[in-house]
N, C-alpha and C positions, 0 to 999 in steps of 0.2 A: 940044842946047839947054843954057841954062847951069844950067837948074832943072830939068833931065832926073832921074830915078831913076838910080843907081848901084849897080850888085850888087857884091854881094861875097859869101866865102865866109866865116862868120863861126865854123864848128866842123866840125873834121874825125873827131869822137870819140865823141858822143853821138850827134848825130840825123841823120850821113852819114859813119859810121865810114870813112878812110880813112888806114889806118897799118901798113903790114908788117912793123914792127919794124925795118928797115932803116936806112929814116930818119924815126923816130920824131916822131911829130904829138900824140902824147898822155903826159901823163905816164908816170912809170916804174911806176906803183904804183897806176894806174890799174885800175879794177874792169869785167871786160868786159860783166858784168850792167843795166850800165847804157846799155848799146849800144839807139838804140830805132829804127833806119834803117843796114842794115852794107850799103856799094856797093862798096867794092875791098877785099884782093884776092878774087877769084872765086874764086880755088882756093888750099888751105892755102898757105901757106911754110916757111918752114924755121924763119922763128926763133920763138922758146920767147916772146917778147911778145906779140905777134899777137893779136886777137880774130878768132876762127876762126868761121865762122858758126854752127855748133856749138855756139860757148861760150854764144850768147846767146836765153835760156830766151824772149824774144818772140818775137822768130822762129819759134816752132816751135809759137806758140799762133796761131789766126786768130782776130782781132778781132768780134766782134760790130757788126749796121749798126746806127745811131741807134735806129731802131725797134724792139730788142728789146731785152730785159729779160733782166739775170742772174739766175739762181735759187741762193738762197746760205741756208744755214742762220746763214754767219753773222751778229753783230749791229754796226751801224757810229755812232759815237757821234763828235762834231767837236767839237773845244776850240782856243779861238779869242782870244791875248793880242791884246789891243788897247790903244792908244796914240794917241789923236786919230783922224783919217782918217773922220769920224762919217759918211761919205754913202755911201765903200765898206765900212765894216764892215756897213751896215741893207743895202746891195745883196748883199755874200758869204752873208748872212743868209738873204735872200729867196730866195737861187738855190739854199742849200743846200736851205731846206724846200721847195721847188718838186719838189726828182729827188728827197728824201730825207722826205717828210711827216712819218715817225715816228721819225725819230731822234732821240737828244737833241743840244743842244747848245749848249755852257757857253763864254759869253764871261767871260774875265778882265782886270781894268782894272789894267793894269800903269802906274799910276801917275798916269795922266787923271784929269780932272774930271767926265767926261761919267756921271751915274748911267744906265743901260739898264734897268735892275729892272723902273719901268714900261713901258718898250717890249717887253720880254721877254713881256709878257705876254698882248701883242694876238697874235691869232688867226695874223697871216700872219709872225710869225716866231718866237713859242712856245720860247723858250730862258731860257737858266738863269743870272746873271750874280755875280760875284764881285767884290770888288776886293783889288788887295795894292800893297805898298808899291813904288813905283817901282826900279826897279836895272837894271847892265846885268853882266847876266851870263855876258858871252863870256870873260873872264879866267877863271870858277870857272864850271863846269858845273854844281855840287853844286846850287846854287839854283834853275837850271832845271830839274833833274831831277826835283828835288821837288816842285815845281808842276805839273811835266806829272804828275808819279804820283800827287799828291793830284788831279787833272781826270778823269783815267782813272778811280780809286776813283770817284767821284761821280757820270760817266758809269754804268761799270758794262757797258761792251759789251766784245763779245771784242776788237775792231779800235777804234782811235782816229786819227783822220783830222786833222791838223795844218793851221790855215787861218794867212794873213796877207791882210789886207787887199786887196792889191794880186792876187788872184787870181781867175780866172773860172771858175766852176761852172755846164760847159753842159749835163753830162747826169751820169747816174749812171755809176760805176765798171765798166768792161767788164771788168776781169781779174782773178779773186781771187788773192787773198792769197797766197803762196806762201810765204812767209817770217813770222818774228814781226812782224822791221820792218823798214823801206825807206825812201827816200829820191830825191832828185835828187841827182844829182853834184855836191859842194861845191868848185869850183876859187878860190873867191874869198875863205874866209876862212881863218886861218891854222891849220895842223892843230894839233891833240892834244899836247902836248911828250911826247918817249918817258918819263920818269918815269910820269906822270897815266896813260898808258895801261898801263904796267905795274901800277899801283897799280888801275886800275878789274879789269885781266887777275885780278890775287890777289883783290880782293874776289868776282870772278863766280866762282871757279875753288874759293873757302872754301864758297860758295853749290849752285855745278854743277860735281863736279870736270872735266866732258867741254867748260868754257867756251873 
């Protein structure tokens, strides 16, 4: 029919890894840690690209079902830039304090009208709210850096949980931390330029010579 559904396979890399290195389906520089579904090959290959079922640390943890609960000494704090969107930022809100009752969590108004202060304060969303001057800082990192590290100060937990509006929080976290920090795979904005990365490599490297 003419308003029939149409599939398609929309990633061969992330969440139905299929790439032998061969004839390569995923970037060159791509990180195999982010593999969350590996389907071919079944057995190693030869070539040195490959994400090897091996390489990828989900795999080899079994998920927890809805109904149970992680036991985690650690502490989980959500900081949360917002920009309009007033209907899903009060929903990201409700569903974080739904899985999450005691954690904190600090909205920042990156450049909106909208005061939250007194919504922050009723009972079913209990957060912490700021504002700063609007910018968009994908050319200079230095300014986001600083806003997420003065939210984190302020939070105060070991783990800091990054929201955008546009996301749905169905249940709590099934897999701890294994890293400082993490991420979804960024294929869509433009990388780092190698100067800035070498300049952030010497700052961490002045700080932790083992960066």
């Amino acid at each position: 029919a003419p308003d029939a559904f149409i599939a398609a396979q929309i990633d061969r890399c992330i969440w139905n890894y299929q790439d032998s290195g061969t004839t390569p389906s995923c970037p060159s520089d791509f990180d195999c840690t982010h593999v969350r579904a590996h389907y071919w090959p079944t057995t190693p290959q030869a070539n040195f690209r490959e994400c090897k079922r091996g390489d990828v640390p989900w795999l080899k943890r079994s998920l927890l079902s809805l109904g149970q609960t992680v036991t985690s000494e650690h502490t989980f704090g959500f900081w949360f830039p917002i920009h309009g969107e007033e209907a899903n930022v009060l929903r990201v809100v409700g569903e974080v304090r739904q899985f999450y009752p005691d954690s904190p969590i600090l909205l920042l108004q990156d450049g909106g009208n909208i005061d939250y202060s007194k919504v922050c304060q009723k009972p079913q969303y209990g957060c912490m709210f700021e504002r700063a001057v609007g910018e968009n800082s994908r050319w200079n990192p230095h300014s986001w850096f600083r806003r997420m590290r003065s939210g984190a100060q302020k939070l105060g937990t070991d783990y800091v949980i990054y929201l955008e509006p546009d996301v749905k929080v169905k249940h709590r976290h099934q897999i701890q931390p294994g890293y400082d920090a993490g991420g979804v795979y960024d294929n869509f904005n433009g990388p780092i330029g190698d100067q800035t990365a070498l300049y952030l490599t010497k700052l961490g490297r002045e700080r932790n010579p083992g960066f």
